[in-house]
Backbone as CSV, one residue per row, in Angstrom:
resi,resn,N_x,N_y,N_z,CA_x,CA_y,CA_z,C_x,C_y,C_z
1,UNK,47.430,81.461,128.492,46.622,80.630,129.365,47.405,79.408,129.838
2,UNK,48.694,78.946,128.973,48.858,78.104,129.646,50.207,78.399,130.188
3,UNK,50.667,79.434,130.208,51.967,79.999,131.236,53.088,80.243,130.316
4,UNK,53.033,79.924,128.757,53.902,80.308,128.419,54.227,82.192,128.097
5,UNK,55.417,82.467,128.271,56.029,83.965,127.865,56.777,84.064,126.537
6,UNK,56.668,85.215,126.108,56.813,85.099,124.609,57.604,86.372,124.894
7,UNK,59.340,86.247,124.292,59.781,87.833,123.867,59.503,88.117,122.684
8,UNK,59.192,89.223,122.387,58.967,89.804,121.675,59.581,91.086,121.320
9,UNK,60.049,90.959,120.197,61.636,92.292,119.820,61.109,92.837,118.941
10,UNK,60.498,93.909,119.631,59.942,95.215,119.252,60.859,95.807,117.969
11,UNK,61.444,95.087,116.971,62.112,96.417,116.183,61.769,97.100,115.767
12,UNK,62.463,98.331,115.228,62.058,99.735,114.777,61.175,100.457,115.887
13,UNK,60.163,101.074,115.718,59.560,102.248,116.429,58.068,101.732,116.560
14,UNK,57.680,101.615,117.698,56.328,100.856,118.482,55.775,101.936,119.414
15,UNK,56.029,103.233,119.705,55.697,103.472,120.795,53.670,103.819,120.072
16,UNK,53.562,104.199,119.408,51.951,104.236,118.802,51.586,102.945,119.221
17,UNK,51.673,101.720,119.090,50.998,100.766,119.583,50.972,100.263,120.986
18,UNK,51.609,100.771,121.248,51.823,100.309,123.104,50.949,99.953,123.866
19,UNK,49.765,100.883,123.669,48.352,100.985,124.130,47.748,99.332,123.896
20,UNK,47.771,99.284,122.748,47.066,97.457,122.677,48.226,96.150,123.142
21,UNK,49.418,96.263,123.566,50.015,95.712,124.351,48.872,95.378,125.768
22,UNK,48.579,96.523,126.009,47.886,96.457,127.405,47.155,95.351,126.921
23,UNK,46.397,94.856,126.033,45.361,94.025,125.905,45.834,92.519,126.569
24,UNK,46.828,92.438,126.206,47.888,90.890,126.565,47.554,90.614,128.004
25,UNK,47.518,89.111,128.296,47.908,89.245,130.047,49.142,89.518,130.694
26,UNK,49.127,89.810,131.802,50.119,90.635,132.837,51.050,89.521,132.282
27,UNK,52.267,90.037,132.185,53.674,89.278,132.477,53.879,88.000,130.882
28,UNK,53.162,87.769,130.081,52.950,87.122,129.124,53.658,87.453,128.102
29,UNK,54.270,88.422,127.912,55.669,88.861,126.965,56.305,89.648,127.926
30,UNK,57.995,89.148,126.903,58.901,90.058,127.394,59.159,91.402,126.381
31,UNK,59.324,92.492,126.786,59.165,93.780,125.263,60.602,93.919,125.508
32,UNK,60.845,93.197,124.055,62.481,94.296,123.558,62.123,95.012,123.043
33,UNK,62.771,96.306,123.765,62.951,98.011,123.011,64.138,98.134,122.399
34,UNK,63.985,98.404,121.064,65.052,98.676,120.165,64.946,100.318,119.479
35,UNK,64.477,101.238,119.108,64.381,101.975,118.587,63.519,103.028,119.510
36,UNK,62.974,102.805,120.330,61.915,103.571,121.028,62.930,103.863,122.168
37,UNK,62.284,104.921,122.788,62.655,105.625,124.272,62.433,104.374,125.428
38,UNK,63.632,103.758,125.747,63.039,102.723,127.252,62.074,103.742,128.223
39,UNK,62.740,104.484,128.227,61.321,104.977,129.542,60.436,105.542,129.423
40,UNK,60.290,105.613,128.278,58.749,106.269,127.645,57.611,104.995,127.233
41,UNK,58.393,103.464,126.957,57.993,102.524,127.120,57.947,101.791,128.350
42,UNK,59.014,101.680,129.470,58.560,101.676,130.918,57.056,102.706,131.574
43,UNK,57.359,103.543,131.084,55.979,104.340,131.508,54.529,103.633,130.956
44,UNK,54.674,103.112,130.083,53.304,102.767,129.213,52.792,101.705,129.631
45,UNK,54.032,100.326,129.273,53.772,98.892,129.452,54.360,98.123,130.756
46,UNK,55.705,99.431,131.253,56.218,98.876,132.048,56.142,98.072,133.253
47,UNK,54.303,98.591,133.389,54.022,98.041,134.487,53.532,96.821,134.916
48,UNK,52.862,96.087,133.719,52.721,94.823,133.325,53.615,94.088,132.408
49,UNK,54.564,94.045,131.713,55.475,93.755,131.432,57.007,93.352,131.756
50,UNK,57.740,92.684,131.398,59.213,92.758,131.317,59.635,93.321,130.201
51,UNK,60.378,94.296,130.494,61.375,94.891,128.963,62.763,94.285,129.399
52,UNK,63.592,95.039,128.210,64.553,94.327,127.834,64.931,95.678,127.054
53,UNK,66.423,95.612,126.376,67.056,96.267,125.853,67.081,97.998,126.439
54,UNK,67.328,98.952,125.174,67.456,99.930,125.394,68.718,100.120,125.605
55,UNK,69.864,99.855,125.684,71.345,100.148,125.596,71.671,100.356,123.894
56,UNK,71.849,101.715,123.244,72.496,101.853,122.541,73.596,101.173,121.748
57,UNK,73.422,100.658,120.431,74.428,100.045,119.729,75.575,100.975,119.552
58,UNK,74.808,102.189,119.332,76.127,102.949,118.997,76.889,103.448,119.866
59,UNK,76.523,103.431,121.116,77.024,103.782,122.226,77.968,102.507,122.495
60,UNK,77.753,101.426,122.535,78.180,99.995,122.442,79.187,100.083,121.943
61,UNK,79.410,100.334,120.352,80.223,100.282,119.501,81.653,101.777,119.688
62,UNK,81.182,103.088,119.920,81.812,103.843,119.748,81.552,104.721,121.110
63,UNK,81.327,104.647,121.934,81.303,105.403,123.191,82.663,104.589,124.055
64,UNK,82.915,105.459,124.959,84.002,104.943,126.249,83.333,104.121,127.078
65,UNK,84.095,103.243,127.998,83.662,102.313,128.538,83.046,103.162,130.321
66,UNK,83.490,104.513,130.159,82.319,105.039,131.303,80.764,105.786,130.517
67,UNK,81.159,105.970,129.641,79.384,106.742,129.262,78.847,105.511,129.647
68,UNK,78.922,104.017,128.808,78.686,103.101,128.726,77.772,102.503,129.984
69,UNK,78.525,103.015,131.075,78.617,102.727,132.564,76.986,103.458,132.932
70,UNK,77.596,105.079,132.677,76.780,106.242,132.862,75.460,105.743,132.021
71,UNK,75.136,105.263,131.172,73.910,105.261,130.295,73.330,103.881,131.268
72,UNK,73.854,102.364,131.599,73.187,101.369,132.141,72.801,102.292,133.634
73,UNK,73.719,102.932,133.806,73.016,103.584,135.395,71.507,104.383,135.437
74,UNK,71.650,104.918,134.382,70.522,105.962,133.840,69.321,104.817,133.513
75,UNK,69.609,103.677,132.959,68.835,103.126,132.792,68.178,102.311,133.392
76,UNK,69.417,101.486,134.770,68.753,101.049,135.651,67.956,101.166,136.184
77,UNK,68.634,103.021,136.866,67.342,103.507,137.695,66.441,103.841,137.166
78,UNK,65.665,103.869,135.767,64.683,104.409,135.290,63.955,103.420,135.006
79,UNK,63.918,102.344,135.170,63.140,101.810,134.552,63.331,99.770,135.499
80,UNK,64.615,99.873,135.901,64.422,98.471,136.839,64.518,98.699,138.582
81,UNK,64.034,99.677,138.378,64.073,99.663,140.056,63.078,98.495,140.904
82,UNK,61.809,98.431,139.913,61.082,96.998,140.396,60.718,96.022,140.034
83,UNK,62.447,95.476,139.655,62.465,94.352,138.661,61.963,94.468,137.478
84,UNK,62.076,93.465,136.490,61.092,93.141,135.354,61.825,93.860,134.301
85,UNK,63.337,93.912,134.694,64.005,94.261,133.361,65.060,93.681,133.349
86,UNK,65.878,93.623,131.812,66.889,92.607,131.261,67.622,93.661,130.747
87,UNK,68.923,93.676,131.042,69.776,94.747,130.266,69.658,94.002,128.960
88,UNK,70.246,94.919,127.936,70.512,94.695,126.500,70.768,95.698,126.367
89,UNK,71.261,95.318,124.551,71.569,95.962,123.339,70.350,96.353,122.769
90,UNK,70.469,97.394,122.404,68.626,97.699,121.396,68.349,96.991,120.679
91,UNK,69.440,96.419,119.730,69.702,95.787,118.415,70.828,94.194,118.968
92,UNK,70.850,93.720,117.664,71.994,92.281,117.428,73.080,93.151,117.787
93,UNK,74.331,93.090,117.919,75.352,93.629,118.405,76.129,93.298,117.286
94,UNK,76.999,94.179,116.268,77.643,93.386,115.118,78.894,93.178,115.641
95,UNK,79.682,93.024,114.347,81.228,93.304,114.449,81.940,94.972,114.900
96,UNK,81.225,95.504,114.834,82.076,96.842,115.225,81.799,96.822,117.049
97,UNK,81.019,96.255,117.704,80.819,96.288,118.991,82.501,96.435,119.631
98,UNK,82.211,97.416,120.789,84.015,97.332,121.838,83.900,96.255,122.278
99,UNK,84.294,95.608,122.852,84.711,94.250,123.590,84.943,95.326,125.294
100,UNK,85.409,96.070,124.870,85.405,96.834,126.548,83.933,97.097,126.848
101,UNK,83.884,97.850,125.977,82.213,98.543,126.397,81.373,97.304,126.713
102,UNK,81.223,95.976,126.221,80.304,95.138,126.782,80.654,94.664,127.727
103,UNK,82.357,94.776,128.249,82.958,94.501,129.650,82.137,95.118,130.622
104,UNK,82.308,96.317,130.626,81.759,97.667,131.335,80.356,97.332,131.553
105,UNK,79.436,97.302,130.610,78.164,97.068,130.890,77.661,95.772,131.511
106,UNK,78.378,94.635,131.277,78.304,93.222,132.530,78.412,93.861,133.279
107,UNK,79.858,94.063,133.644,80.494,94.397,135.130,79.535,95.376,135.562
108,UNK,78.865,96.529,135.578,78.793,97.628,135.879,77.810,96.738,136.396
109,UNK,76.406,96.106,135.428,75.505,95.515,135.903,75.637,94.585,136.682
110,UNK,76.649,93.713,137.162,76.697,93.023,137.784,76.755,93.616,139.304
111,UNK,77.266,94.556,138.840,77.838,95.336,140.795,76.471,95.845,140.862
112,UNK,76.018,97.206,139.905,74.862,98.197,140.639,73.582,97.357,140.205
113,UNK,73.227,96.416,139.542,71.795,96.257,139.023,71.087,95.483,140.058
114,UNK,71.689,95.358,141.196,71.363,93.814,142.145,69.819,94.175,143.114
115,UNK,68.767,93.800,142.929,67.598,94.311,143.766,67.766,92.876,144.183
């Protein structure tokens, strides 16, 4: 009520509750997806909401710096085509993270994510 937004980092597995998300007002949290399907949670909440995350740690950590590429693309288009999303990491990002792969995923986002 009084305009503040609250993220909220969904860890572990939420997609069973999603439904009472709806209860919240429009735009009043941001949903980090960490463990759940982003677009199975874009489908649910996506439409009143901002999400966030959904980029694979382990992909982060041990994938090439094009899957890397290939997965934010997949994800862009699935789920920020009308706004109201934040790239991320599913998770904190540890010490094993590539330093390329989070190159790749700026950069990549910086060029294709632009609405």
């Amino acid at each position: 009520a009084k305009g503040h937004q609250v993220l909220f980092y969904a860890e572990g597995k939420w997609t069973e509750h999603l439904e009472s998300f709806l209860e919240l007002p429009e735009k009043s949290i941001i949903f980090h997806v960490d463990r759940d399907d982003i677009f199975e949670v874009h489908k649910k909440i996506g439409h009143k909401f901002c999400l966030s995350g959904g980029i694979s740690n382990t992909l982060l950590s041990f994938g090439t710096p094009d899957e890397v590429r290939q997965c934010c693309k997949k994800v862009i288009d699935g789920v920020a085509r009308d706004g109201g999303y934040i790239i991320d990491a599913e998770a904190i990002m540890q010490d094993d993270t590539n330093v390329e792969n989070i190159r790749a995923m700026t950069e990549f986002t910086r060029e294709y994510g632009v609405y």
